[in-house]
N, C-alpha and C positions, 0 to 999 in steps of 0.2 A: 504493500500500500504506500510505505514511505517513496517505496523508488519510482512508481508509477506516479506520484505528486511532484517528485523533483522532476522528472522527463516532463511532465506536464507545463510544469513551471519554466522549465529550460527553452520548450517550446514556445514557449507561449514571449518568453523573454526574447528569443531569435528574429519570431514572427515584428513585434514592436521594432526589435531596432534595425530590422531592414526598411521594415516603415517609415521609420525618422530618416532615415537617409534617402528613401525611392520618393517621397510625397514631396519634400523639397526640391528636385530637381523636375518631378511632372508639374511645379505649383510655376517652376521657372520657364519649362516648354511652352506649358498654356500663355504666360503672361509674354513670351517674345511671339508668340505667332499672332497673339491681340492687337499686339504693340503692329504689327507688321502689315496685316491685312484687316484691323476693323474687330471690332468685339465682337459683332452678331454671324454666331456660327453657322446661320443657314449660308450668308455669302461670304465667308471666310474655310473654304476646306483645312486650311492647315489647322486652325483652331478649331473644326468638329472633330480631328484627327486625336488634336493632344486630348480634348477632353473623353474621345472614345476610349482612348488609352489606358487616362485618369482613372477612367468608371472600370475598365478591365482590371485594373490592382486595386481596385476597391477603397480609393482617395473616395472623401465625401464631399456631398454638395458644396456644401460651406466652403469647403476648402478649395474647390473649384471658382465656383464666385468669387470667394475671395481675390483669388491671383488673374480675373479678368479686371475686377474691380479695380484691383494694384495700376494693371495697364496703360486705363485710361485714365489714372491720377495723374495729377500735377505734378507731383513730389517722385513720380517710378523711376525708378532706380533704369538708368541708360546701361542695358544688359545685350554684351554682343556676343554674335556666334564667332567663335574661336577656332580652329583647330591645329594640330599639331601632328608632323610625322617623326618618325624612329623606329629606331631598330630593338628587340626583345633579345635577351642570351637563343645563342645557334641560328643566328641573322632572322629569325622572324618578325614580317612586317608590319607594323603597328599606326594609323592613326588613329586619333583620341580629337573625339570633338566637345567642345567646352562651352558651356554658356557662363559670362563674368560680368559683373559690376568692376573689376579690380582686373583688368588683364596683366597687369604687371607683378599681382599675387598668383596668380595661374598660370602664369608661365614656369615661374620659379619654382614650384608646386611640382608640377609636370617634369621642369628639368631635372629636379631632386629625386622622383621617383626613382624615373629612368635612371640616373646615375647611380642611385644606390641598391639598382635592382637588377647589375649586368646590361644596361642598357645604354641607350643614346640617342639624342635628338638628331633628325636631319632634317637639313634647310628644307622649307616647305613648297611643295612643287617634283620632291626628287620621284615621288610614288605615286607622281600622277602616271604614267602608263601601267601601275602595278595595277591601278584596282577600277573599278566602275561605278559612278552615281547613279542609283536607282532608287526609282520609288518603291518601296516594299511594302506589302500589308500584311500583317498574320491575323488569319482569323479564325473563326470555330471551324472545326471539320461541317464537310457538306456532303449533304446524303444526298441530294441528286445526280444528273449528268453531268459528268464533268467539262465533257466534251461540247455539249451544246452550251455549258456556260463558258469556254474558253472561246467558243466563236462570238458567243453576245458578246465579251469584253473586247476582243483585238479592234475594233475599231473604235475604241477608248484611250488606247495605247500599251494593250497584255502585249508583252515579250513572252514574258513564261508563266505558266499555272503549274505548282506540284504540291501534292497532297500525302502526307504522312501522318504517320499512326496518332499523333497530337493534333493536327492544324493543318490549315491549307494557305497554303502561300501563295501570294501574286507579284508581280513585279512587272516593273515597265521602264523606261527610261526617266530621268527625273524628270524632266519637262512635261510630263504626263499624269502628275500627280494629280494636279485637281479632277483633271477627267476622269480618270480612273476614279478617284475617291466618289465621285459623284454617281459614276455608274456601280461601283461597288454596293453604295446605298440603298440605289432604285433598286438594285437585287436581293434587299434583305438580307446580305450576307454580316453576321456579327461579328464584328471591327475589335480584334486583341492590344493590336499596337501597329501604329503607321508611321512612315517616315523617311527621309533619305538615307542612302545606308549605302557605305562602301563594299563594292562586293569584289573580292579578288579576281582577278584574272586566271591567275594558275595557280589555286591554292596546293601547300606543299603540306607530305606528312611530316611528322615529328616521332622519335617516337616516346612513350608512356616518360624516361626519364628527361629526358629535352623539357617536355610537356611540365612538367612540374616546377621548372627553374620559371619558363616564361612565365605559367600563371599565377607566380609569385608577385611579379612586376605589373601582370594584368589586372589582381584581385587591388592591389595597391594605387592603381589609377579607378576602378570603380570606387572605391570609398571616397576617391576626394567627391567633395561638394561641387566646384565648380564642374568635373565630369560629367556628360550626356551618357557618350557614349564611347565603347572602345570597337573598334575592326581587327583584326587582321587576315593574314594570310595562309591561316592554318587551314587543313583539308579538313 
């Protein structure tokens, strides 16, 4: 009884403080894509995106309202999109996109990781032919035709539809996001998480012991605050 109360507690402790750390950074999505195209999410795709997001990690209303509210204040904090390349231990490639009030705290942030985590920054720009901008969707698995929903989307802008034992994914080139998000919606398909997303070109294997150095360095760039997101080039 004692040890199924402590697991319970343990759990329950894990569950909170991923919380604390994922609801600030979705409370930040929501408030740049407001700031960027308009509070009212029927004519702002990027901001129906973050808040589909939101509602899919189970951030609450409040706290959503809140960081559109943030947006359109006086006083909002001028938060830019950042990003950063470099390299992981066993040349794995890494960009890390940041949203900051402080980019001269996030950078520094960022550079410290990498360097004390077998890594290193490269001038930005070196991994543009390494990897691809897409818009990417994950959503609920879908029990219909796959195929007849992969032809309603390509004139939206689907590059690729694949569907795994979790979720069904869609992608299209970035420039295709709002289309795509819009026709995603007239399909009732339910929206887990959207967004641009680096997709490698040739992703490489690793194996299990490589593996363990890099996501050392990996797990140490999610925790920071100013951190969106991490890519790389692992297969």
């Amino acid at each position: 009884m004692g040890r199924a109360f402590e697991y319970r507690r343990a759990s329950k402790e894990a569950r909170w403080d991923k919380m604390s750390k994922l609801f600030p950074k979705l409370a930040k999505a929501i408030q740049v894509a407001a700031k960027e195209g308009g509070i009212d999410p029927d004519m702002n795709p990027k901001l129906r995106s973050a808040i589909a997001t939101a509602k899919a990690n189970n951030m609450p209303k409040d706290n959503i309202d809140a960081a559109i509210k943030r947006a359109s204040g006086k006083d909002s904090a001028d938060i830019k999109n950042i990003h950063y390349e470099g390299k992981a231990p066993h040349g794995a490639l890494v960009i890390v996109e940041c949203m900051s009030d402080n980019p001269t705290r996030t950078v520094a942030n960022v550079k410290a990781i990498f360097s004390k985590n077998g890594g290193e920054i490269l001038q930005n720009g070196s991994l543009g032919f390494m990897f691809s901008r897409k818009a990417v969707f994950h959503l609920e698995k879908f029990s219909g035709d796959l195929e007849e929903l992969e032809l309603d989307l390509i004139d939206s802008g689907l590059e690729e539809l694949e569907q795994n034992d979790e979720e069904l994914v869609i992608s299209g080139d970035y420039t295709s996001f709002g289309e795509l998000s819009t026709a995603i919606e007239a399909k009732g398909l339910t929206l887990k998480k959207a967004g641009l997303e680096y997709i490698p070109n040739n992703p490489i294997a690793f194996s299990e012991e490589q593996l363990l150095d890099i996501e050392k360095l990996l797990d140490k760039l999610d925790d920071d605050d100013d951190v969106q997101a991490v890519y790389t080039n692992i297969e």
